[in-house]
N, C-alpha and C positions, 0 to 999 in steps of 0.2 A: 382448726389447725391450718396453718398457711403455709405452703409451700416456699422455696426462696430457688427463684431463678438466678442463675451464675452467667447467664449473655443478658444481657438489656437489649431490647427491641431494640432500639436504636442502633447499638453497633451492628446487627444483624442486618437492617438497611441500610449502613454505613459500607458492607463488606459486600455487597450485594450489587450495589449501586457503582462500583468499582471494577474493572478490567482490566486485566495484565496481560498486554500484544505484546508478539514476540515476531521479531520480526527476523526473517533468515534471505539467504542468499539465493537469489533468484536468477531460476533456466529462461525465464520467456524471456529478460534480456538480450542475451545473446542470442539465442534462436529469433527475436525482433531483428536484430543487426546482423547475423549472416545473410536471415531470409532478405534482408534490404539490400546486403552487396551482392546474392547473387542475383537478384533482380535487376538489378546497375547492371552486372557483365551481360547478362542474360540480350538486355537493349542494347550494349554495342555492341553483340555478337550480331544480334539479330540488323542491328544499321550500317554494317560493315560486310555484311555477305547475306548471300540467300539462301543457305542454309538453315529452312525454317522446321523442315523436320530434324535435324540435330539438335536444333535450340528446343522446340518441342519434346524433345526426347531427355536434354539436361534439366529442364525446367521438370516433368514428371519425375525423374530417381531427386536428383535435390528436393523438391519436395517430399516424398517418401523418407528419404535419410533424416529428414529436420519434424517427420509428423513423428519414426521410430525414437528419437533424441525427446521429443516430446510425452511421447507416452510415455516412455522408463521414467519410473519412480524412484527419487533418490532420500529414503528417508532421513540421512544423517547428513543432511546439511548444516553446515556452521549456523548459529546465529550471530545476526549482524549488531541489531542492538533492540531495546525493550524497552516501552512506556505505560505507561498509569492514563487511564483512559476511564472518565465518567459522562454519567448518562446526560450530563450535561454539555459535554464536549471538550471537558476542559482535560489537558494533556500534561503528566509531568514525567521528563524526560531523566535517563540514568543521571544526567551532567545537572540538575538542580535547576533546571528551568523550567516555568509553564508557560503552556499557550493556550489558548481558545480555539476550538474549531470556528473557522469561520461561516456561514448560511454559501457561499459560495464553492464548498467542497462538494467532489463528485465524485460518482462509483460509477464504471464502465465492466465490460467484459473482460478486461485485459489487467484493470487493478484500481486503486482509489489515489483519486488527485485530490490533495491534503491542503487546503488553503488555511495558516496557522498564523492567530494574529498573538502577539506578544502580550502578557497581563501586565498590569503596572509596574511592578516589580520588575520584570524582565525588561520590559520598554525603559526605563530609565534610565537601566543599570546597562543594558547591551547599545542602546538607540537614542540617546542624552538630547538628540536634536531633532530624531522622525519618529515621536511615539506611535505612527500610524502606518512603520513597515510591517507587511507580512514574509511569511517565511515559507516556501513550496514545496511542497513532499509528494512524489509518487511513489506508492509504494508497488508493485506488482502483485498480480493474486496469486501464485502462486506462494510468496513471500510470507504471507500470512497462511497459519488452518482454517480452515472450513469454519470453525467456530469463532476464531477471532475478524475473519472476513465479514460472520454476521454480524456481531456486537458494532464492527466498527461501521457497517452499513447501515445498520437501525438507529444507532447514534445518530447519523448524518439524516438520514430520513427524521427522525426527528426535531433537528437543526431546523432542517426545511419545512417542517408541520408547524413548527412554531411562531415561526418570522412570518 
């Protein structure tokens, strides 16, 4: 007697092999660019008087205020937008276009630098004259879950094992 399987291996390594980022609206943005303008005031406060214990003193509460804004948790953030992501690298975005991860993409503590080369099809059709522009993506970590910050980092670790 033979049984009869209803998934084929195949599409089971097909659906497997595939990851759906979701990528949402990101805090360490602007907590990067406050913390950067009060650092600017903070120096011409500090080059314009000698008032080093006051500057010492805004520098400690602006920090506390930006580590508190940092720890809250905002689970319902918007998403911004979603891509198709395999273990290959290759990327296809809501708008019908692919890219290739390139071996030159990178994961830091702060979020993943996306260096995104255009496949044939795109290249032709967006790039008629520079088939060999790339296209730059930072995304932020927090922007990404925990889960899809790994998939997209092992990908890219893999990029890099392979080359």
């Amino acid at each position: 007697m033979k049984t009869v399987n209803l998934t084929p291996w195949c599409n089971l390594f097909s659906s497997a092999s595939k990851y759906n980022i979701c990528i949402k609206k990101s805090r360490y943005k602007v907590l990067l660019y406050w913390g950067i303008l009060i650092v600017f005031l903070l120096l011409l406060l500090m080059f314009f008087s000698y008032a080093y214990h006051f500057v010492l003193a805004i520098a400690v509460v602006a920090t506390m205020l930006l580590g508190l804004l940092f720890t809250q948790s905002n689970s319902q953030q918007a998403m911004v937008s979603r891509f198709e992501l395999n273990n290959q690298g290759q990327c296809f975005f809501e708008d019908d276009t692919y890219y290739q991860l390139h071996v030159s993409s990178r994961i830091s503590f702060l979020g993943c630098w996306l260096v995104l080369q255009p496949t044939s099809t795109v290249s032709t059709i967006l790039h008629p004259k520079n088939n060999n522009s790339k296209t730059l993506l930072f995304i932020y970590r927090d922007s990404l879950s925990k889960q899809d910050f790994s998939r997209l980092s092992n990908v890219i670790a893999q990029l890099e094992y392979q080359s």
